[in-house]
N, CA and C atoms as an extended XYZ file, in Angstrom:
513
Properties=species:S:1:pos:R:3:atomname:S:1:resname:S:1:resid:I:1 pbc="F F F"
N         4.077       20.391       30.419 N   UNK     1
C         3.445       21.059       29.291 CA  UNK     1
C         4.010       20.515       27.981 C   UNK     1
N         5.164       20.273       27.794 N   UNK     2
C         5.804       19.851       27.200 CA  UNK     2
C         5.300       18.295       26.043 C   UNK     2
N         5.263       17.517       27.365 N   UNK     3
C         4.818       16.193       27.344 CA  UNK     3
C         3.194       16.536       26.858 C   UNK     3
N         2.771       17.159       27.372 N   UNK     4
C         0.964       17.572       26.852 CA  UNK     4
C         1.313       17.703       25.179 C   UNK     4
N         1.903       18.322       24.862 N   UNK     5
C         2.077       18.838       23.210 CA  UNK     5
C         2.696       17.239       22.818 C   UNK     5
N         3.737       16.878       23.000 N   UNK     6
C         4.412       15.592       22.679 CA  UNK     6
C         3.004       14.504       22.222 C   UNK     6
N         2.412       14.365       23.313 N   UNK     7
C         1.772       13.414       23.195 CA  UNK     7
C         0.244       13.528       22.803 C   UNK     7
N        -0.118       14.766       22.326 N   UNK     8
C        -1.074       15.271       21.035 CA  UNK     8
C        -0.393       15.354       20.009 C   UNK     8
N         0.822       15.077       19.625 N   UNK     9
C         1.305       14.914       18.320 CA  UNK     9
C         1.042       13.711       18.201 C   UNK     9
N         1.558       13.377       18.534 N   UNK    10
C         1.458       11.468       18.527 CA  UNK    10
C         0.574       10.952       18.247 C   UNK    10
N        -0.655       11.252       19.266 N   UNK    11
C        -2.139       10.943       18.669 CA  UNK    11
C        -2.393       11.380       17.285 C   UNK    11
N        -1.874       12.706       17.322 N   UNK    12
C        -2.963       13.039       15.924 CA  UNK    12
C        -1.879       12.622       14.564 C   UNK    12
N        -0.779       11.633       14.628 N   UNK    13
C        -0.191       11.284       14.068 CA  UNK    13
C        -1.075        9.640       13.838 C   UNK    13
N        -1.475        9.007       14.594 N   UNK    14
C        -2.189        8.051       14.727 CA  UNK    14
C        -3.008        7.926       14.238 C   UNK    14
N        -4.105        9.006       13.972 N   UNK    15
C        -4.633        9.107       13.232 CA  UNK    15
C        -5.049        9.246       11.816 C   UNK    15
N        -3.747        9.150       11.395 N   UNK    16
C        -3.509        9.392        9.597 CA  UNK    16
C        -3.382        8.272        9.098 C   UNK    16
N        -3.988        7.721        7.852 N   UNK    17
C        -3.750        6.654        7.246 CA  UNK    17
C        -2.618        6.241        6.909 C   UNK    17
N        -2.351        5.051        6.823 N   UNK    18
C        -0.578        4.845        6.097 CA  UNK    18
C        -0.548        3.744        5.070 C   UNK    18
N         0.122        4.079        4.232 N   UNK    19
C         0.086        3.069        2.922 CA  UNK    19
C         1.194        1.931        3.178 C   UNK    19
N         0.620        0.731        2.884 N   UNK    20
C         1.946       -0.883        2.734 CA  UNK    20
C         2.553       -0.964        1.591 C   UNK    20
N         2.851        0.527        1.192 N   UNK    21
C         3.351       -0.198       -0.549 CA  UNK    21
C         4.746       -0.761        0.076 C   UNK    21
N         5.308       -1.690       -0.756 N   UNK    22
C         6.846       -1.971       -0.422 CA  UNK    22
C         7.362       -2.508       -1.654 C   UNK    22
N         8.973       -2.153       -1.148 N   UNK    23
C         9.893       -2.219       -2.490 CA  UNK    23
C        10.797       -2.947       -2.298 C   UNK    23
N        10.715       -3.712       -3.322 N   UNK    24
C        11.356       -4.765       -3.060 CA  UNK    24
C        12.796       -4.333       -4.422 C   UNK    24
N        14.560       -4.686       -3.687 N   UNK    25
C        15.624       -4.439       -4.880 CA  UNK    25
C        15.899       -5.602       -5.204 C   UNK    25
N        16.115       -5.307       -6.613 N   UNK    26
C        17.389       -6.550       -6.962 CA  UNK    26
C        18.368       -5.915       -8.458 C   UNK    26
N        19.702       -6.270       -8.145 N   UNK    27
C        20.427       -5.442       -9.047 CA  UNK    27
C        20.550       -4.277       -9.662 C   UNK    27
N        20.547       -3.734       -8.265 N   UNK    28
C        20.329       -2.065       -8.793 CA  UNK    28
C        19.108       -1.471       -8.920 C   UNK    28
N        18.153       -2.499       -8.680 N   UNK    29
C        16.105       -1.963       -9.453 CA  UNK    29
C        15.551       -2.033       -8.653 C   UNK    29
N        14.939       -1.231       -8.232 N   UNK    30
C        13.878       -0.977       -7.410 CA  UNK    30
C        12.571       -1.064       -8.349 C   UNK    30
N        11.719       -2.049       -7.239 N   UNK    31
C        10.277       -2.229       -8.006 CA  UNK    31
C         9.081       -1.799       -6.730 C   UNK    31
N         8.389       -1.302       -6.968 N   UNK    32
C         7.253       -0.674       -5.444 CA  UNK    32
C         5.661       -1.504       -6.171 C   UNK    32
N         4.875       -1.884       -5.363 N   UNK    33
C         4.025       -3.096       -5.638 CA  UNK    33
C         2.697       -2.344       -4.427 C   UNK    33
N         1.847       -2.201       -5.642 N   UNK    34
C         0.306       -1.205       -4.687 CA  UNK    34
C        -0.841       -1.990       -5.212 C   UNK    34
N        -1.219       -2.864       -4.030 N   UNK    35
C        -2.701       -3.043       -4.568 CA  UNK    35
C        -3.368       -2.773       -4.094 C   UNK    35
N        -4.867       -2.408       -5.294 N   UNK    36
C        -6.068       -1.576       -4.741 CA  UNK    36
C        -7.044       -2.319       -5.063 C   UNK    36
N        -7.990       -3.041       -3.785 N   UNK    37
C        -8.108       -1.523       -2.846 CA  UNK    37
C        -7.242       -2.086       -1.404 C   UNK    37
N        -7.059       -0.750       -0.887 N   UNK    38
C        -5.746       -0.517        0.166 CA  UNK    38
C        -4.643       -1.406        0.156 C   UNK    38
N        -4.467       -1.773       -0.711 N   UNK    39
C        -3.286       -2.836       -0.391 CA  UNK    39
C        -3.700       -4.406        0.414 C   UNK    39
N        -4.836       -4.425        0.455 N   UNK    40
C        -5.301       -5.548        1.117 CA  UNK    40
C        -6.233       -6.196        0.229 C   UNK    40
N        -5.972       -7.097       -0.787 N   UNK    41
C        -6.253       -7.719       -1.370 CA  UNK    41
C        -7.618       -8.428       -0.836 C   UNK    41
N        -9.060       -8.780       -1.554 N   UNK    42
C       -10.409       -9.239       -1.225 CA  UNK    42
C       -10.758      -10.595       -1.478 C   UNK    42
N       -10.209      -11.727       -1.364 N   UNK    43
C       -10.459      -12.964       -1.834 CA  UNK    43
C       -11.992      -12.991       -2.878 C   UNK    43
N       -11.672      -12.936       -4.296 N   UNK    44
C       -13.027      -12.605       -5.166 CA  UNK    44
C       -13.760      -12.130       -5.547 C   UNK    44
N       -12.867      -10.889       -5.163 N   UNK    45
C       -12.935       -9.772       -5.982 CA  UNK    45
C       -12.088       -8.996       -6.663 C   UNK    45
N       -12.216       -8.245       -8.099 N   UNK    46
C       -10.578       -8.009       -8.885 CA  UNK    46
C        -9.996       -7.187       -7.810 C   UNK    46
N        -8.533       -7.279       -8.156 N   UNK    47
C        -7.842       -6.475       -7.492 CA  UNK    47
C        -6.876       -5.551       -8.830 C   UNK    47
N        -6.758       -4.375       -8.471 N   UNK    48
C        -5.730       -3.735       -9.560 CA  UNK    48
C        -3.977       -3.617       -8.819 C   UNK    48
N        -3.657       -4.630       -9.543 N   UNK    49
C        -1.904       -4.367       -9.034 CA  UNK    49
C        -1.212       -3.376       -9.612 C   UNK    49
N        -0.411       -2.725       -9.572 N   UNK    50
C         0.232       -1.590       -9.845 CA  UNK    50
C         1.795       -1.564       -9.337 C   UNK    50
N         2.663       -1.889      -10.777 N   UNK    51
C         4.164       -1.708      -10.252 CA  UNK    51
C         4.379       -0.248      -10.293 C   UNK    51
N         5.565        0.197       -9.914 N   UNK    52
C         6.561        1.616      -10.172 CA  UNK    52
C         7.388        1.361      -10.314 C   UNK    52
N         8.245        1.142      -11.826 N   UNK    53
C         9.611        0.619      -11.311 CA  UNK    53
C        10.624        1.469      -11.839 C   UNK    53
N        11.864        2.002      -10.829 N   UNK    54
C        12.815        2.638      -10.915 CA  UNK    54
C        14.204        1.703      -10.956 C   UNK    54
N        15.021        2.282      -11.478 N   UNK    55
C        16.705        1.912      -11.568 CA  UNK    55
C        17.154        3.428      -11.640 C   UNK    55
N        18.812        3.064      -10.688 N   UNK    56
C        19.244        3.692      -10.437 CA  UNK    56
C        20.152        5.028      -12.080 C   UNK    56
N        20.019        4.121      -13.297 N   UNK    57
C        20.086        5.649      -14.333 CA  UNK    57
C        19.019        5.922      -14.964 C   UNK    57
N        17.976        5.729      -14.197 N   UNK    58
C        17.077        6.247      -15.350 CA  UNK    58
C        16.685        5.896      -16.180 C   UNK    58
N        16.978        4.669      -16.208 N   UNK    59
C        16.743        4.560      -18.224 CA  UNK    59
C        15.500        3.679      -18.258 C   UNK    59
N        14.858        3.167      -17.280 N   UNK    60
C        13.686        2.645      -17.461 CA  UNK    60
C        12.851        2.702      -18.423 C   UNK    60
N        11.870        2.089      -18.632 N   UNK    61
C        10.557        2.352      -19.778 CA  UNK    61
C        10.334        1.189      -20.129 C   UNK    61
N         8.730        1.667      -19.994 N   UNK    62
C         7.704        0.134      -19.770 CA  UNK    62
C         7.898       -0.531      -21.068 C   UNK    62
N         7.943        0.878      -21.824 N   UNK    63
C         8.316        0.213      -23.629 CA  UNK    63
C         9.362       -0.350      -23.803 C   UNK    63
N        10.515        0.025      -23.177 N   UNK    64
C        11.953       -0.610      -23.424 CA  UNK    64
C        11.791       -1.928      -22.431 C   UNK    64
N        11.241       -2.630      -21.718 N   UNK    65
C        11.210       -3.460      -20.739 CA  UNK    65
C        10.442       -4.912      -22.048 C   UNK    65
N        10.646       -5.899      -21.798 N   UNK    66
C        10.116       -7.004      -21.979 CA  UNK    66
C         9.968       -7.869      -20.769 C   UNK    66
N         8.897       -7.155      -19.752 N   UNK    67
C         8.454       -7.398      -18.485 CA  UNK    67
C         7.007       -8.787      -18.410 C   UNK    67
N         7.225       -9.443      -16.888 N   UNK    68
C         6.208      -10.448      -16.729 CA  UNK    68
C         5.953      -10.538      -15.237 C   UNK    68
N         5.052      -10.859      -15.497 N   UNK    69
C         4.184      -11.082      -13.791 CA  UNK    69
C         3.341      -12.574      -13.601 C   UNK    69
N         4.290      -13.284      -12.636 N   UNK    70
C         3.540      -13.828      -11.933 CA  UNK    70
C         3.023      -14.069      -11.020 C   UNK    70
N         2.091      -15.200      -10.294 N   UNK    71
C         1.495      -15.335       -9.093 CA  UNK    71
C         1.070      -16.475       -8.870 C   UNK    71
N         1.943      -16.631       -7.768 N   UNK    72
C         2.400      -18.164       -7.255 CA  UNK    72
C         1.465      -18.509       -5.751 C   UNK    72
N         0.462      -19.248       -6.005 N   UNK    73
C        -0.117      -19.434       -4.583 CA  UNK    73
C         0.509      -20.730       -4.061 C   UNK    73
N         0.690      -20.518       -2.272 N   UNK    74
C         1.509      -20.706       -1.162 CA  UNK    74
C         3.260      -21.157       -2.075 C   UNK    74
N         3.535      -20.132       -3.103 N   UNK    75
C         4.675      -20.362       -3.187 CA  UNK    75
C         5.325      -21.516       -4.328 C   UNK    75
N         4.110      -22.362       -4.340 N   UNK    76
C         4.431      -23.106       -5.850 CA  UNK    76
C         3.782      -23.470       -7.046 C   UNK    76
N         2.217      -23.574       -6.383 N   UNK    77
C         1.603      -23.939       -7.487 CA  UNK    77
C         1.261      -22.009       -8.280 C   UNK    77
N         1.629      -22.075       -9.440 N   UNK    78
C         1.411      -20.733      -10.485 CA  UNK    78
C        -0.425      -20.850      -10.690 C   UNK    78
N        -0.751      -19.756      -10.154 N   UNK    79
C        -1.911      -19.404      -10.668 CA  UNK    79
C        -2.300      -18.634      -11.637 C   UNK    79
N        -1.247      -17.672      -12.154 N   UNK    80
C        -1.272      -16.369      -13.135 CA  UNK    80
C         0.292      -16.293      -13.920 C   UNK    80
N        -0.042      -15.749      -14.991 N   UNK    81
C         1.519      -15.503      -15.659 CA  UNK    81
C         0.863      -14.669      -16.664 C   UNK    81
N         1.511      -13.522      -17.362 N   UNK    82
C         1.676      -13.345      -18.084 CA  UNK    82
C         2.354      -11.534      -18.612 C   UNK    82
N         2.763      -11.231      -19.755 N   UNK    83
C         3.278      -10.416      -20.310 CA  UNK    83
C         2.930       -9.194      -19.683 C   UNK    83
N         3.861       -7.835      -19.254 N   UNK    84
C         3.183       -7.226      -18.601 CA  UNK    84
C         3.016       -6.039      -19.749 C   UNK    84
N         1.252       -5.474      -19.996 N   UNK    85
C         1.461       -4.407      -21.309 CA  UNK    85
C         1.774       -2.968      -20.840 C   UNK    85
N         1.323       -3.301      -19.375 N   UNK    86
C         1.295       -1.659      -18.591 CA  UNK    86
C         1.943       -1.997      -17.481 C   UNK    86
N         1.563       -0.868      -16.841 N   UNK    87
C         2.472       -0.865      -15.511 CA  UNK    87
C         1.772       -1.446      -14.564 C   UNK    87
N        -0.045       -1.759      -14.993 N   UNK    88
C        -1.446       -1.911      -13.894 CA  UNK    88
C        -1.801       -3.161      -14.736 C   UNK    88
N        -2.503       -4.462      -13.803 N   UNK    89
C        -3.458       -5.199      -14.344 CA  UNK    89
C        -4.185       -5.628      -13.036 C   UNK    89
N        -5.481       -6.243      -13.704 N   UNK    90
C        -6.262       -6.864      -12.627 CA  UNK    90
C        -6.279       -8.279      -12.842 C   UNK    90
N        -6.323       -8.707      -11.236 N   UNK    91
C        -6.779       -9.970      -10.904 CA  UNK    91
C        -7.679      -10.438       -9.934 C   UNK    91
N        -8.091      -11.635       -9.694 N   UNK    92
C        -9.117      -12.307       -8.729 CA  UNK    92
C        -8.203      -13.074       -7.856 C   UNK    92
N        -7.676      -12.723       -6.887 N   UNK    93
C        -7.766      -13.832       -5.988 CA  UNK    93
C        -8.465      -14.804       -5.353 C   UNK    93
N        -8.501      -16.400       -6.211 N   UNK    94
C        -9.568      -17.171       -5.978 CA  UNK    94
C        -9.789      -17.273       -4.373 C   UNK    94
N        -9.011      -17.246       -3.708 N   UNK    95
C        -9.328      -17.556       -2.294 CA  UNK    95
C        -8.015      -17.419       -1.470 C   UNK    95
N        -8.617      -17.077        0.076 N   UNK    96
C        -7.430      -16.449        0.715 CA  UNK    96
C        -6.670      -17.489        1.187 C   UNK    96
N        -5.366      -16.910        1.314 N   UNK    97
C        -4.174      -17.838        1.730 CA  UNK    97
C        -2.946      -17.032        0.847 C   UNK    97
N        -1.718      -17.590        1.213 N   UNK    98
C        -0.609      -17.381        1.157 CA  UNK    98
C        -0.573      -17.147       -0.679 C   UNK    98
N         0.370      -15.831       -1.297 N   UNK    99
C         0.645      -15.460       -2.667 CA  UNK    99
C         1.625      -14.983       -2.565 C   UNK    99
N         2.733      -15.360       -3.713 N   UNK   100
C         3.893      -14.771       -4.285 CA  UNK   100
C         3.687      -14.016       -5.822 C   UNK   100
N         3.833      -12.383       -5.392 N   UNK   101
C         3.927      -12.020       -7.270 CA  UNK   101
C         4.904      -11.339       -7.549 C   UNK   101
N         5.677      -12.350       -8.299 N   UNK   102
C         6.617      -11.921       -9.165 CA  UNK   102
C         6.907      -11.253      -10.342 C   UNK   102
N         7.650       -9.895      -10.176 N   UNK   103
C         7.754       -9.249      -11.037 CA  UNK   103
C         9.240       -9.558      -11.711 C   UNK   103
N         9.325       -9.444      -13.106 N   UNK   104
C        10.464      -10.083      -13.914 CA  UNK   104
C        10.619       -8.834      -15.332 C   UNK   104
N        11.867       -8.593      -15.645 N   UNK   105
C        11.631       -7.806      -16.995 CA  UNK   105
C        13.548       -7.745      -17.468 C   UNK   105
N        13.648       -7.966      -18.672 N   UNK   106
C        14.979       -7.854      -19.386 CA  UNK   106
C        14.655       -6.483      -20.245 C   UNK   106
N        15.511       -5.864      -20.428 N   UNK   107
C        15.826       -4.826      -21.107 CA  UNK   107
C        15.509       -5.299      -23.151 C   UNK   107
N        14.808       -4.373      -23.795 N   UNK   108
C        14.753       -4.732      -25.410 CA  UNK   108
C        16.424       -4.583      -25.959 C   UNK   108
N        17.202       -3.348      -25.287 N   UNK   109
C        18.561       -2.930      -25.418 CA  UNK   109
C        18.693       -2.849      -24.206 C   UNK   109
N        20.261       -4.120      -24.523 N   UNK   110
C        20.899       -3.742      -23.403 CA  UNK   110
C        21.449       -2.923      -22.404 C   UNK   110
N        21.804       -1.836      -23.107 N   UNK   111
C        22.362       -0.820      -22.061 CA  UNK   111
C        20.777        0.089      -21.438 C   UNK   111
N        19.887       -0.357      -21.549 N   UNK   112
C        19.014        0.508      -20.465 CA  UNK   112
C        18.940        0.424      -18.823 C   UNK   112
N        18.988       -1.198      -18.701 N   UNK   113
C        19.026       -1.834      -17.801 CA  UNK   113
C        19.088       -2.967      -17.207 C   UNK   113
N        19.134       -3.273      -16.208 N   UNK   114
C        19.723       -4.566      -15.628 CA  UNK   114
C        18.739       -5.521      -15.478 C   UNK   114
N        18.738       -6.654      -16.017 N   UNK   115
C        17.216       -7.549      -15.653 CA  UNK   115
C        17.306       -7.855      -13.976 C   UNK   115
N        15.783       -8.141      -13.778 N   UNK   116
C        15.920       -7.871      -12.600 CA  UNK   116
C        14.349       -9.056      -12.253 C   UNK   116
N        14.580       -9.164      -11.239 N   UNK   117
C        13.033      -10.679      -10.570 CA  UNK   117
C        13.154      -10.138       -9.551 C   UNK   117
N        12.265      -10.009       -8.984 N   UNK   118
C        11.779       -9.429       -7.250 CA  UNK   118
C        10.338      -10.126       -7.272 C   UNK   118
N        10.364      -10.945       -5.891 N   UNK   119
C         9.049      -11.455       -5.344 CA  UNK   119
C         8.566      -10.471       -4.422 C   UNK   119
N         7.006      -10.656       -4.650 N   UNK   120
C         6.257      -10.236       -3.033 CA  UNK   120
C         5.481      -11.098       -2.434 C   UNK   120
N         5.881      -11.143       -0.987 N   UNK   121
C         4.456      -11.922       -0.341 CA  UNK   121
C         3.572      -11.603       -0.463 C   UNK   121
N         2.171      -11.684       -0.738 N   UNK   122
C         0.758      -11.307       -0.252 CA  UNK   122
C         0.166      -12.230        0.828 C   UNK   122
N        -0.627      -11.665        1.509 N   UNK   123
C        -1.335      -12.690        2.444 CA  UNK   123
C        -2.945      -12.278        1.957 C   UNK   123
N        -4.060      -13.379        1.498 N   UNK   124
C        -5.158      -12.429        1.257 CA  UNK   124
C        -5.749      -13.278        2.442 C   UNK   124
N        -6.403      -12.348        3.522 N   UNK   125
C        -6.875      -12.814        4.424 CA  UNK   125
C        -8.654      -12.800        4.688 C   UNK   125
N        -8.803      -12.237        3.207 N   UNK   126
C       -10.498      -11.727        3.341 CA  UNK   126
C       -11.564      -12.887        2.475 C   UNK   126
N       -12.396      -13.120        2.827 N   UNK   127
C       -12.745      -13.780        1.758 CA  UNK   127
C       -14.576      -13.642        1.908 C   UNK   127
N       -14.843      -13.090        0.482 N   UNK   128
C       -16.382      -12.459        0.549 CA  UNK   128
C       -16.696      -13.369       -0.047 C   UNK   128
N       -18.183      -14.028        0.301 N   UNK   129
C       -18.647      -14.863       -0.517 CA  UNK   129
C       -19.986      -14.572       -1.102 C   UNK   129
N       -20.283      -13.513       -0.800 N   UNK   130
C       -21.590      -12.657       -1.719 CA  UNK   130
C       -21.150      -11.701       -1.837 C   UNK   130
N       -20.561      -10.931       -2.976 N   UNK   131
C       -19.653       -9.557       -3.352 CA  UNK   131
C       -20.902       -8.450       -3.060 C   UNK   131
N       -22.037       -8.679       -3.832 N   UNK   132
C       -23.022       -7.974       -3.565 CA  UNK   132
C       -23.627       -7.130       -2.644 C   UNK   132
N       -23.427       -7.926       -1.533 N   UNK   133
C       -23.468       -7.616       -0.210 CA  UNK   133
C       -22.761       -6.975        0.538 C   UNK   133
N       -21.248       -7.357        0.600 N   UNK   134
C       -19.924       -6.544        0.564 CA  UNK   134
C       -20.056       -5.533        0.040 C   UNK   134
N       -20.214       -5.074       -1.069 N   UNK   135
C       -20.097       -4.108       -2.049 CA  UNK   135
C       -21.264       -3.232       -1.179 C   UNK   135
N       -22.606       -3.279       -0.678 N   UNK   136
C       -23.561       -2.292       -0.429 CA  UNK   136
C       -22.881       -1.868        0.858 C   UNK   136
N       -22.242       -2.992        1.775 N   UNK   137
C       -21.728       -2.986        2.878 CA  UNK   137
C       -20.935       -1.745        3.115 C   UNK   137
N       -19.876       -1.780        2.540 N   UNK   138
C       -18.739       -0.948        2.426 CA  UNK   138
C       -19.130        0.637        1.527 C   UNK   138
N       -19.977        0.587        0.618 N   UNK   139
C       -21.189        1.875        0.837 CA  UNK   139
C       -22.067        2.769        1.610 C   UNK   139
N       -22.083        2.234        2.680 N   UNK   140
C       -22.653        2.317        3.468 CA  UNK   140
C       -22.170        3.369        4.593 C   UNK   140
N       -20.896        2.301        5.031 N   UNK   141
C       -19.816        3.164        6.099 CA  UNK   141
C       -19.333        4.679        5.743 C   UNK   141
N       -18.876        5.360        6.336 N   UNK   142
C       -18.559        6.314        6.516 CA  UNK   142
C       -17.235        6.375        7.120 C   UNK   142
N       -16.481        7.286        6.796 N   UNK   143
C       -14.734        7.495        7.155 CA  UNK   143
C       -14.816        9.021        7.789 C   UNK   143
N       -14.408        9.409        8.668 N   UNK   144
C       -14.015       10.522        8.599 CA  UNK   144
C       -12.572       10.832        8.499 C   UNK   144
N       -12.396       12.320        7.800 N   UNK   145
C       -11.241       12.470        7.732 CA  UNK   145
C       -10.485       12.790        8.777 C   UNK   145
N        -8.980       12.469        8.791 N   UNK   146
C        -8.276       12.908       10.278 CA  UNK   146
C        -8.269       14.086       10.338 C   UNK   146
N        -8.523       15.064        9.854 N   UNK   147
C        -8.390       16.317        9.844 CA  UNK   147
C        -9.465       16.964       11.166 C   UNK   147
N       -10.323       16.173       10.499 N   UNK   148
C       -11.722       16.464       11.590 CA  UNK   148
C       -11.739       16.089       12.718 C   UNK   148
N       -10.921       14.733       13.114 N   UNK   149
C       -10.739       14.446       14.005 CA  UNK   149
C        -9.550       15.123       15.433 C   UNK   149
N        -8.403       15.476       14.123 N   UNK   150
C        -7.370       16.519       14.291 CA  UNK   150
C        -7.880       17.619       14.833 C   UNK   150
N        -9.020       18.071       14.897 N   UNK   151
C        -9.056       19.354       14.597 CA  UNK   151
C        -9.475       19.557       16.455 C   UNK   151
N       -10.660       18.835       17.063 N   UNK   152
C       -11.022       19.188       18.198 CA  UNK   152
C        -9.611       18.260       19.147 C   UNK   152
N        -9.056       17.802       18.796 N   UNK   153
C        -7.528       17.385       19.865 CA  UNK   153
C        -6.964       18.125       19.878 C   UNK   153
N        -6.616       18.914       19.099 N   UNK   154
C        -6.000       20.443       19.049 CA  UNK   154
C        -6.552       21.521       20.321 C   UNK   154
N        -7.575       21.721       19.683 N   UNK   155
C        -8.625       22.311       20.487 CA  UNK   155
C        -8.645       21.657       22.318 C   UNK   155
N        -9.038       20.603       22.018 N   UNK   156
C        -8.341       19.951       23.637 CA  UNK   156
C        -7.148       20.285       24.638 C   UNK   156
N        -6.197       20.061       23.407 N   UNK   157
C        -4.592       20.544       24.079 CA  UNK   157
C        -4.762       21.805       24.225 C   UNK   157
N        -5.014       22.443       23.486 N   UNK   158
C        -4.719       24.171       23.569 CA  UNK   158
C        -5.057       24.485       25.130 C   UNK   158
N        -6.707       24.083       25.112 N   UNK   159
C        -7.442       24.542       26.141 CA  UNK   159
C        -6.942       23.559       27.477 C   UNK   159
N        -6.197       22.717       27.409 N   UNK   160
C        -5.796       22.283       28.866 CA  UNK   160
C        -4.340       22.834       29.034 C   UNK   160
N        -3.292       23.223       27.871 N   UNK   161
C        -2.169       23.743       28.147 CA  UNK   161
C        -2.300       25.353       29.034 C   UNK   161
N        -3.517       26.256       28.290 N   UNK   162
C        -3.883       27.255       29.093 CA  UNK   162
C        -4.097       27.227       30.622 C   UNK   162
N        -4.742       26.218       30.377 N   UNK   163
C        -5.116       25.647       31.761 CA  UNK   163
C        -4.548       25.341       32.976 C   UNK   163
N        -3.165       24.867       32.747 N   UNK   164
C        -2.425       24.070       32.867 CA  UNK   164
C        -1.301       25.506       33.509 C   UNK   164
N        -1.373       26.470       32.255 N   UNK   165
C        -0.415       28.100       32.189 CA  UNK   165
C        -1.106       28.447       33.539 C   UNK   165
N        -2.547       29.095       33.239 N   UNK   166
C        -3.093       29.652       34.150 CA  UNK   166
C        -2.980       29.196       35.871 C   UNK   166
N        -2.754       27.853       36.236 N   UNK   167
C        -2.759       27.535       37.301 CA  UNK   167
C        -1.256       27.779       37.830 C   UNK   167
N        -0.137       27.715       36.977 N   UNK   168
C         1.118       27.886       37.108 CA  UNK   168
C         1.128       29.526       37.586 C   UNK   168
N         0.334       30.399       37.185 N   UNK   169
C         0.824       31.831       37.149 CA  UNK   169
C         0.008       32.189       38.367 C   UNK   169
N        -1.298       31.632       38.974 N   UNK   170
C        -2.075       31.723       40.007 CA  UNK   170
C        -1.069       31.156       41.336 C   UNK   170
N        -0.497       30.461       41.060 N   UNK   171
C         0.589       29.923       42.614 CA  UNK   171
C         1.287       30.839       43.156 C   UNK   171
């Protein structure tokens, strides 16, 4: 019975979406790197990158930062650079294959914080060549939520753990 409950958790744990953000440290700074949509970048179509970046006193701020971003495809040739004004910008990944984006920022005053460079891999593995189409495509589909799905596995377990009771108490 036990194992019955165990392993309807599990499932309906399986069922929940999970996010790839990842954080990458260096000198004390933590930087977290989200692109949308899902984190899976569309070969040619914008993508919105999105840092978060923390250090360990606090003293962060996008205003106090003289921050930059680049993006290095398979690692050397620079496809993108520039000044970062926010914490979000968009880009096109011309085409899929191997990306490095580097996030970089020195402090305006020194004592806020520690400069800091952290790379990320990207892999863009998608590549649409009529967006148009894509775009009605992915309109189209339908998601359901895990909840809904959650909801009759529940219902499953319950009714076979009874089940399961009842035959135990009939012996």
């Amino acid at each position: 019975m036990k194992y019955i409950l165990l392993l309807a958790f599990i499932l309906s744990y399986m069922l929940i979406p999970v996010s790839a953000h990842e954080l990458q440290t260096n000198n004390k700074f933590g930087v977290i790197l989200h692109i949308d949509p899902d984190d899976d970048p569309v070969a040619g179509q914008t993508a919105v990158l999105t840092f978060k970046f923390e250090d360990k006193k606090n003293k962060f701020t996008s205003s106090g930062c003289l921050c930059s971003v680049r993006i290095l495809e398979n690692n050397t040739h620079e496809v993108y650079a520039q000044k970062l004004k926010s914490e979000s910008f968009s880009y096109v990944f011309p085409e899929s294959g191997n990306y490095t984006v580097q996030a970089s920022g020195k402090p305006i005053n020194e004592e806020n914080f520690i400069p800091f460079t952290v790379n990320f891999d990207i892999y863009v593995n998608k590549n649409i060549k009529n967006p148009e189409i894509a775009t009605k495509a992915v309109n189209k589909t339908s998601s359901i939520p895990p909840v809904i799905i959650m909801i009759p596995v529940l219902l499953l377990t319950i009714f076979l753990l009874k089940r399961l009771n009842y035959k135990k108490n009939t012996e």
